[in-house]
C-alpha positions in Angstrom: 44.4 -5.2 -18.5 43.6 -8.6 -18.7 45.7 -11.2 -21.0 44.4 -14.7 -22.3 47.6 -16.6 -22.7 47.9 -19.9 -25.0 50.2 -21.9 -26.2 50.7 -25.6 -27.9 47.5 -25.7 -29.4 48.4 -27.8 -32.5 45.6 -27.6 -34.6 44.4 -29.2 -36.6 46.0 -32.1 -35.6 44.2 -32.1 -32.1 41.5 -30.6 -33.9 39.8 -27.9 -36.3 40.2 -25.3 -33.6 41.3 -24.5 -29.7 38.6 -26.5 -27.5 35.7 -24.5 -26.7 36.4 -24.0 -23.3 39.0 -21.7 -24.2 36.6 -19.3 -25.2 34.7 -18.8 -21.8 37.6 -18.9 -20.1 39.1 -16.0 -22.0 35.4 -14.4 -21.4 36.5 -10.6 -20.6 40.2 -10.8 -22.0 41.0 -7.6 -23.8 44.4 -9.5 -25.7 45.7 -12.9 -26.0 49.4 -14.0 -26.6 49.8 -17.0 -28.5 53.4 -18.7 -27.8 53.7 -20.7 -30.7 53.3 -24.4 -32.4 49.9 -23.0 -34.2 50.5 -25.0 -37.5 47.2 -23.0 -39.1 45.9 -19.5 -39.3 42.2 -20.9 -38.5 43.3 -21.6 -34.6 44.1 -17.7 -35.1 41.1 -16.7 -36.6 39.6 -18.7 -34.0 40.8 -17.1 -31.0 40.0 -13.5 -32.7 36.5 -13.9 -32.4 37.4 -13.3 -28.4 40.0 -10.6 -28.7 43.1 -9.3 -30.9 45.6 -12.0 -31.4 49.8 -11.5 -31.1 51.9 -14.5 -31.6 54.6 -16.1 -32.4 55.9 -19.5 -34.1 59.2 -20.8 -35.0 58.9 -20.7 -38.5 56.3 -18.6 -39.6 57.2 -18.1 -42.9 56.1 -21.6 -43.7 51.9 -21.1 -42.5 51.7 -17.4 -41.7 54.1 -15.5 -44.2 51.1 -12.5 -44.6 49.7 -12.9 -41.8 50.5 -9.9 -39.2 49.3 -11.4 -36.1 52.2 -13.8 -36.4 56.1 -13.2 -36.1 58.9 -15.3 -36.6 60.9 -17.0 -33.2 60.2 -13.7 -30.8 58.6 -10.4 -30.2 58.4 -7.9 -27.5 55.1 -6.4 -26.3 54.5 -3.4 -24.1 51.1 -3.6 -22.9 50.1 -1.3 -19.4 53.9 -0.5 -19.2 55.2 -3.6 -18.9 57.5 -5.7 -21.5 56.5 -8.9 -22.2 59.2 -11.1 -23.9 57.0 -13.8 -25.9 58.7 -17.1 -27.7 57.7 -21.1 -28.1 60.9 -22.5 -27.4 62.5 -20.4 -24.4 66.5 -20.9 -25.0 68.1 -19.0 -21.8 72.0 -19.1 -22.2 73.4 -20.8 -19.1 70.5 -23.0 -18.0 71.4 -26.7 -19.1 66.9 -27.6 -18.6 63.8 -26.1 -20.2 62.5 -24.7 -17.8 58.7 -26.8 -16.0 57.4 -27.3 -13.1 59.9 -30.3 -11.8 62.7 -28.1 -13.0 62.3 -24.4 -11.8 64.6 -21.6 -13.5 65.6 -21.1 -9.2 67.0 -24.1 -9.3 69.3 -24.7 -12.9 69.9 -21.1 -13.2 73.4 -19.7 -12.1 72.1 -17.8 -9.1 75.2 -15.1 -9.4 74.3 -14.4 -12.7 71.6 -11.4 -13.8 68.7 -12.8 -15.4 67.4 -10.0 -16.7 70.3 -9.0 -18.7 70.3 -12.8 -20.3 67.0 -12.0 -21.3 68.4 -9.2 -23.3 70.2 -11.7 -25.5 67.2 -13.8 -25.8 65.1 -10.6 -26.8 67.1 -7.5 -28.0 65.2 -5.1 -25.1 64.7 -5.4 -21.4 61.7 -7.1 -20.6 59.9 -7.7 -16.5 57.5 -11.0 -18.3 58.3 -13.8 -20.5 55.8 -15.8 -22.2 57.0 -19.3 -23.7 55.6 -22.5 -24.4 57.0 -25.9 -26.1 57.4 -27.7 -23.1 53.6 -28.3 -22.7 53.8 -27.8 -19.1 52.5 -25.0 -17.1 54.7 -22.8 -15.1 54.2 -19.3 -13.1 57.4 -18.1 -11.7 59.1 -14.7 -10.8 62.7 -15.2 -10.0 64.8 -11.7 -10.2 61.6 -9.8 -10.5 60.8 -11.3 -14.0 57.1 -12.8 -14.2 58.0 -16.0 -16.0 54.7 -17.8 -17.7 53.8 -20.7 -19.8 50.6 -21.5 -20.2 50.8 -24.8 -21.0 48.6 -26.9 -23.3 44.8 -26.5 -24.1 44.3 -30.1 -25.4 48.1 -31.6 -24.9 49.0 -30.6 -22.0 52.5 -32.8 -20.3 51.9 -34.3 -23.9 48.7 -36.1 -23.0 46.0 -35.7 -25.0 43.0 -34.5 -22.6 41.8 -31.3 -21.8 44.5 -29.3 -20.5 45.3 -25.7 -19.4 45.5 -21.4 -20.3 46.4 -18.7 -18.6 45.7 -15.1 -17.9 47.4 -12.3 -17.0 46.3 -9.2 -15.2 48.3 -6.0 -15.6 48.3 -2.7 -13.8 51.0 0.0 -14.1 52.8 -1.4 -11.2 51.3 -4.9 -10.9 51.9 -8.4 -12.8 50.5 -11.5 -12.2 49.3 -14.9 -13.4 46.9 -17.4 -12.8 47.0 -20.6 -14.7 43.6 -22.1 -15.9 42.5 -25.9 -15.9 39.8 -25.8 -18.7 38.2 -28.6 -16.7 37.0 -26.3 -14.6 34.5 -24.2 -17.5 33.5 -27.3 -19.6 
């Protein structure tokens, strides 16, 4: 199965809709995760026209109180019997950063502590991948065999406004991995 993974796409204030370079690089997705900081259903309706949508965003009730695509904070997904923990604003009790690519989960997490069972707390279930955003910065890491992912930003990515990155996801029964997208690459 493959995964189109988004997040931080803050339309409409960036503008009317994801930029169009999303859409051929989710070409042959079969679902995308959205992580949150969506502010409109239209970005949803949007990304539809490639695939089902499942997201999330920290107040929901606010913009998407009918809307099923759309849950409040967090969710769990099991897609190809895996878990997938996805959130905006990953909270991990007993790491002091959020977690980016200058500051790696390896290196603020307790390393005698069990990660997965913190994730319980975070998600109310067991989970092998976490999807996130807020930070705006793209991360892939596994650390205590959870696939951790955020996808970064398609048009704000490091808070810069400029073209910026997805992700996508390609599950198997006993595989996970990620690949993180510059959408430079298909424009």
């Amino acid at each position: 199965m493959k995964v189109g993974v988004i997040s931080d796409t803050h339309n409409p204030s960036v503008g009317a809709e994801p930029p169009p370079e999303v859409a051929i690089a989710f070409q042959g997705v079969d679902v995308i995760l959205h992580a949150g900081d969506i502010y409109t259903p239209v970005c949803l309706d949007w990304l539809e026209t490639i695939a089902p949508v499942y997201a999330v965003e920290m107040w929901a009730d606010a913009h998407f109180k009918e809307d099923p695509r759309v849950v409040n904070k967090t969710r769990v997904l099991n897609l190809e019997g895996h878990a997938i923990g996805l959130t905006h604003d990953l909270l991990v009790p007993g790491m002091a950063e959020e977690i980016t690519e200058y500051s790696p989960l390896s290196k603020h997490f307790p390393p005698d502590a069990d990660f997965p069972a913190t994730l319980v707390t975070v998600f109310g279930a067991t989970v092998d991948i976490v999807v996130f955003g807020h930070t705006h910065y793209a991360v892939i890491e596994e650390y205590q065999g959870i696939l951790m992912l955020n996808p970064g930003s398609p048009s704000l990515p490091r808070q810069l406004r400029r073209l910026g990155q997805v992700a996508v996801l390609e599950l198997e029964a006993d595989h996970k991995s990620a690949e993180i997208l510059e959408l430079s690459t298909f424009s």
